[in-house]
C-alpha positions in Angstrom: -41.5 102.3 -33.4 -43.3 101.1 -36.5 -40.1 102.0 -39.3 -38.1 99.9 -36.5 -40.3 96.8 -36.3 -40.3 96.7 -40.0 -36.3 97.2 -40.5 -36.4 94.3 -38.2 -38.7 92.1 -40.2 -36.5 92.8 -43.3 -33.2 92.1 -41.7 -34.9 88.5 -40.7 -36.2 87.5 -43.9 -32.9 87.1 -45.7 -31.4 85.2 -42.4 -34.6 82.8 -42.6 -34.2 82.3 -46.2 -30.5 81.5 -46.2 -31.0 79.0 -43.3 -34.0 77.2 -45.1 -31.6 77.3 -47.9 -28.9 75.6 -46.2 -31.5 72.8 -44.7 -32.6 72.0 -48.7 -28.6 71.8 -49.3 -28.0 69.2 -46.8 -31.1 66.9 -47.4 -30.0 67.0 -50.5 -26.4 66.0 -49.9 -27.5 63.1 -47.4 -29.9 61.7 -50.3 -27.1 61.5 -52.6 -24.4 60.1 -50.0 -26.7 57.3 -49.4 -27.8 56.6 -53.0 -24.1 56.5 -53.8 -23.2 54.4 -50.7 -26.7 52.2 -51.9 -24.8 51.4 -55.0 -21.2 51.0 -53.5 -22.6 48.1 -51.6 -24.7 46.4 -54.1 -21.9 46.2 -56.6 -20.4 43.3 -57.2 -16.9 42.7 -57.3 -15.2 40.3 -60.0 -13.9 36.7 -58.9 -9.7 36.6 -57.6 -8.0 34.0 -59.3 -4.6 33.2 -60.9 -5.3 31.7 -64.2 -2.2 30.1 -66.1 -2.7 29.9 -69.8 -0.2 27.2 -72.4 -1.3 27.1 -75.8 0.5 24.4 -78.5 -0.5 24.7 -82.1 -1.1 20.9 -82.3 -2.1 20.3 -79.1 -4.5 23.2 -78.1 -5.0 25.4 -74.9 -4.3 24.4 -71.3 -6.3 27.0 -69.1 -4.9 25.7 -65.4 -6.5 27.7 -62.3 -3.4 28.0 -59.7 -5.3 29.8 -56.9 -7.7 32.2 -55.7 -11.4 31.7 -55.7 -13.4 29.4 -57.1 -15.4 30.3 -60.1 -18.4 30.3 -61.5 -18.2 28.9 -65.5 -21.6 30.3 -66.0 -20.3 34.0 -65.7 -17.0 34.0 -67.1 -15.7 34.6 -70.7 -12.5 33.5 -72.2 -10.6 35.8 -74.7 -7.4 35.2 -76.6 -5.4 38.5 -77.5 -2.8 38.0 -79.6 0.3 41.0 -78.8 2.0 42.7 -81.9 4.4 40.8 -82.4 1.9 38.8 -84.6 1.2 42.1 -86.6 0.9 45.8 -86.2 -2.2 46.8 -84.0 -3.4 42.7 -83.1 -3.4 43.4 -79.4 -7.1 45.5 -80.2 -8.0 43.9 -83.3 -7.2 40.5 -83.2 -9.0 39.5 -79.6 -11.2 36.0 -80.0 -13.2 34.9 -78.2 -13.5 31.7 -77.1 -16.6 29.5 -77.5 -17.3 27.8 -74.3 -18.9 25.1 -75.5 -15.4 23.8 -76.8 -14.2 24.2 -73.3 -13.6 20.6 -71.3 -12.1 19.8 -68.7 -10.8 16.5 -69.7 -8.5 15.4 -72.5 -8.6 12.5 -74.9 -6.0 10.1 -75.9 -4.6 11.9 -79.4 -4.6 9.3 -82.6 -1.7 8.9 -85.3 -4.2 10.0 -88.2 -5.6 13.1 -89.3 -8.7 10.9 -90.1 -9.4 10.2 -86.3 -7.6 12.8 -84.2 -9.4 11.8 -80.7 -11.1 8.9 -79.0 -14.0 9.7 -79.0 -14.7 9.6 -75.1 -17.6 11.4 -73.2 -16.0 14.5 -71.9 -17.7 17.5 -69.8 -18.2 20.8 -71.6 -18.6 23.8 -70.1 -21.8 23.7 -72.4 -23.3 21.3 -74.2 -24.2 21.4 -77.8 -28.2 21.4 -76.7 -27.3 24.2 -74.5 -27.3 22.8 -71.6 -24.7 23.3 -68.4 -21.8 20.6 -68.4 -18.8 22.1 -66.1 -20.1 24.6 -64.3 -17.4 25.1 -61.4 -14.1 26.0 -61.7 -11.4 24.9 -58.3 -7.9 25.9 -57.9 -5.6 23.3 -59.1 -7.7 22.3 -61.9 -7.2 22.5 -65.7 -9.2 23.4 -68.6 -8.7 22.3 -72.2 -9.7 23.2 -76.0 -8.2 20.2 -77.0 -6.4 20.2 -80.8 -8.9 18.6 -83.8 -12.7 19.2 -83.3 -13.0 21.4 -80.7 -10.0 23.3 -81.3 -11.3 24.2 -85.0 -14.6 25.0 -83.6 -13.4 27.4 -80.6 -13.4 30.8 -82.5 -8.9 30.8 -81.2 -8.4 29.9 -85.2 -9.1 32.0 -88.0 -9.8 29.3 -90.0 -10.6 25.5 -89.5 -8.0 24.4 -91.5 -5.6 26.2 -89.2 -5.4 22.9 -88.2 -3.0 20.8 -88.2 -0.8 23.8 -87.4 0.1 25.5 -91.0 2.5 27.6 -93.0 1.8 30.8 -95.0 3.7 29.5 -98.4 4.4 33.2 -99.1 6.8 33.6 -95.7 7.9 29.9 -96.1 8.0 29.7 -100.1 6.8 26.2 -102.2 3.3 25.8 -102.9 2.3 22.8 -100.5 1.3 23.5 -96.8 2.5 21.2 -93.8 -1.0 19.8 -92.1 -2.3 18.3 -95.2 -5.2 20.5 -96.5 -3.8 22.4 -99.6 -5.2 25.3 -97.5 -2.8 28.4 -97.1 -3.4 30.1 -93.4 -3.1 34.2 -92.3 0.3 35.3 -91.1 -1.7 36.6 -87.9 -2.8 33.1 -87.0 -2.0 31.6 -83.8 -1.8 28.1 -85.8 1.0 29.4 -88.2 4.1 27.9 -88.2 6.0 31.4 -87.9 3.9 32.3 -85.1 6.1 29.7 -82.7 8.2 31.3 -79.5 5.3 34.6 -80.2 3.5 35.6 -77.1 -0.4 35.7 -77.0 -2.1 36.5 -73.4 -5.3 34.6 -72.4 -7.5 36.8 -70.4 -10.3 35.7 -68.1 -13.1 37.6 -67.2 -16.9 37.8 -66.0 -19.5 38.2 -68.5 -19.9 42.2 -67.4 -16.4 42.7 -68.6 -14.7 42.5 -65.1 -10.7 41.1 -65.9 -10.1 38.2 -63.4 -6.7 37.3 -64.8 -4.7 38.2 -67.5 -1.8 35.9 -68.6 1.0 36.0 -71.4 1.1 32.5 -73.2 4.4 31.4 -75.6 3.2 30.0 -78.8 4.5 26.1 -78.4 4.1 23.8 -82.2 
């Protein structure tokens, strides 16, 4: 009687210790499923919007929002990526970003001399030059503008700021002299050459996390 009562004992442990086993296992697995579901829900998701990018080597960049949400200017970041048709591997080397405090959305009246390039009318920045917010909303149907001169020289999109007026590289074009003015020669990768015109570029919108809102090719116009 006592070798049974003992067999039996034995043949219960393992049963009890598989079962208590299987309990640990599935706390476990419910902890995780709702951590993971926790963080599901408290990620953001990046802004929808259709962003419509033209860029003119005198002129500058038209950024012109054509639907979707609106957005916040606070949180985005504005890229220029040039493809490889400006130059073998540009598409990951030659990204630039653009400074957001050259960013307006309203243009000025463009003047006959190099001297004077714009009126010099009070326009809202995205940022200020103190720091502070200018434009801070951004609705469908409305355009955004690094406008050529000043702000375009300033905006990180050139290489150099005597990129503009839009130049030459004298090597590509031969003669010594370059067309805006400045004696200044300019890279063959610039968006501001004069080679660069009919090239596609692609302006790329996204939140300051590195979420891609829109993506856009852009035909180099002089």
């Amino acid at each position: 009687m006592t070798q049974e009562r003992i067999s039996r004992e034995h043949a219960v442990s393992p049963v009890v210790g598989v079962m208590l086993m299987l309990v640990v296992v599935i706390i476990i697995a419910a902890l995780v499923s709702a951590f993971a579901g926790g963080l599901m829900q408290t990620e953001k998701k990046a802004p929808q919007a259709s962003i419509v990018g033209k860029y003119s080597q005198y002129n500058g960049l038209t950024m012109t929002h054509m639907g979707g949400d609106s957005l916040d200017t606070t949180s985005l970041r504005v890229i220029i990526r040039p493809s490889d048709q400006f130059g073998v591997a540009q598409s990951e080397l030659g990204a630039r970003i653009v400074n957001v405090s050259c960013i307006t959305s309203g243009t000025k009246a463009i003047s006959s001399s190099y001297s004077s390039y714009f009126n010099t009318t009070d326009l809202a920045y995205w940022r200020n030059a103190d720091g502070t917010l200018g434009v801070t909303s951004w609705v469908p149907g409305q355009s955004m503008y690094v406008l050529g001169g000043t702000d375009l020289q300033n905006s990180g999109i050139m290489q150099s700021s005597t990129d503009w007026p839009p130049c030459y590289n004298p090597v590509v074009h031969g003669g010594m002299g370059t067309t805006n003015g400045t004696g200044m020669r300019c890279y063959t990768t610039s968006l501001n050459n004069q080679i660069n015109v009919g090239k596609t570029a692609y302006l790329e919108i996204l939140t300051t996390d590195g979420k891609i809102i829109s993506s856009s090719p852009m035909v180099i116009e002089p």
